[in-house]
C-alpha positions as CSV (number, residue, x, y, z in Angstrom):
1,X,205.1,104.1,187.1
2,X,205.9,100.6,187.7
3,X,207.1,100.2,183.8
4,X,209.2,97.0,183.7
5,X,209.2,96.8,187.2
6,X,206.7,93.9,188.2
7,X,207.1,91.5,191.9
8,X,205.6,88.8,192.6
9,X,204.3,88.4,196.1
10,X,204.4,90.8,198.8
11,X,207.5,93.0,198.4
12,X,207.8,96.8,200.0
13,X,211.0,97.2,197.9
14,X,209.1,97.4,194.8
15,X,207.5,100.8,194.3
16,X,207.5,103.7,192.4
17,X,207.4,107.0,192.8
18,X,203.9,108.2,192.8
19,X,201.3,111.7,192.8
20,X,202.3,113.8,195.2
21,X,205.3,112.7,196.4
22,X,203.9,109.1,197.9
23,X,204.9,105.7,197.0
24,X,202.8,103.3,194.7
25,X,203.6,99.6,194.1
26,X,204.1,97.4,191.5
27,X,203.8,94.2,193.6
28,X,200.7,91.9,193.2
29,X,200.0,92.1,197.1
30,X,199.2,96.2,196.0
31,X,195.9,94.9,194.8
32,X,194.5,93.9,198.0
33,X,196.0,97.1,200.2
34,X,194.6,99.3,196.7
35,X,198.0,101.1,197.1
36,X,199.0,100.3,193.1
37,X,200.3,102.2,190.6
38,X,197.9,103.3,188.7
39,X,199.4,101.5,185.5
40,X,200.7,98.4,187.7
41,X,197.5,96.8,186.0
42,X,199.1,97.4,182.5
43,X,202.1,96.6,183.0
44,X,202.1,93.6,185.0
45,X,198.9,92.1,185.2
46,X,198.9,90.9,181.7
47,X,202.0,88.1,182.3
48,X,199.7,86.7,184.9
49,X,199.8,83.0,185.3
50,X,197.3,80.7,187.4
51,X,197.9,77.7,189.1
52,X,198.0,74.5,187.0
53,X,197.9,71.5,189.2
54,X,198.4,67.4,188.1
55,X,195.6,64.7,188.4
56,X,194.9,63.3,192.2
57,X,197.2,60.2,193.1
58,X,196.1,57.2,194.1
59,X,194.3,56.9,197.6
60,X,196.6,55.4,200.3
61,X,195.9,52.1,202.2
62,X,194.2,52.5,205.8
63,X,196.0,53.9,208.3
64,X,194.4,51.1,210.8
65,X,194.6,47.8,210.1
66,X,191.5,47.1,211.8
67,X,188.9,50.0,212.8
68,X,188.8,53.6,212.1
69,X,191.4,54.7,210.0
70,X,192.1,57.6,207.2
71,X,193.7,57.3,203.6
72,X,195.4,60.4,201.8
73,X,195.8,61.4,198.5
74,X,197.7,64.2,197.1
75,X,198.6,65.8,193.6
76,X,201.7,68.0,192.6
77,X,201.8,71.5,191.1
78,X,202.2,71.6,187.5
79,X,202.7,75.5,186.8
80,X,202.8,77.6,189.9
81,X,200.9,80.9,190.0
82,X,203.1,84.2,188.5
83,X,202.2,87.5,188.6
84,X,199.2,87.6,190.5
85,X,197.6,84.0,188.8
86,X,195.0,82.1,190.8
87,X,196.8,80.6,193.4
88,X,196.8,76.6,193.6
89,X,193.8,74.8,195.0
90,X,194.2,72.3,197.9
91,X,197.2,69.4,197.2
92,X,196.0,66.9,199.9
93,X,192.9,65.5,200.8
94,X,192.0,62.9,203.3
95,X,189.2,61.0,203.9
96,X,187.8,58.0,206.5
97,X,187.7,54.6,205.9
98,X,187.9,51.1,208.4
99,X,190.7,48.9,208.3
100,X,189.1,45.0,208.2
101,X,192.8,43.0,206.8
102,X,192.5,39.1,207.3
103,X,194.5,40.0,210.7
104,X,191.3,41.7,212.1
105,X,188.8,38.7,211.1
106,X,191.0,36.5,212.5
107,X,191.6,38.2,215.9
108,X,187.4,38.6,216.4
């Protein structure tokens, strides 16, 4: 069994041997191809960790000064995912918005 033996990710070098002579794995990734060991659950499951992310920054100005334009915002990872966690939600977003600085006003 996969005892101590627990991997993060995707990783075919982290296995055991299992019934009948076959490999099972002790990677999180053996949860989605249901080729675990059958106490990978036990022993490594229980450290799992989801993803903690920060608050959202502050939007950025308008990419156009005058017109159609898009701000971004983004926010950092706080505690990354282990041992099969929730991965981390989306770090970016971007949105519309029209540009209308003094330059534009002037110009029309």
């Amino acid at each position: 069994g996969c005892g101590r033996r627990c991997c993060p990710g995707r990783n075919n070098e982290c296995w055991a041997p299992g019934s009948g002579g076959s490999r099972c794995y002790c990677d999180t990734y053996c949860e989605r191809t249901r080729d675990c060991c059958v106490d990978q659950r036990a022993a490594c499951r229980q450290a799992a960790l989801d993803c903690v992310v920060g608050p959202w920054g502050p939007w950025s100005g308008c990419s156009s000064a005058c017109g159609v334009g898009s701000q971004a915002r983004g926010r950092h990872v706080a505690v990354p995912p282990r041992h099969g966690g929730q991965p981390c939600p989306d770090l970016k977003q971007r949105r519309g918005c029209l540009g209308d600085q003094l330059l534009c006003r002037t110009a029309k």
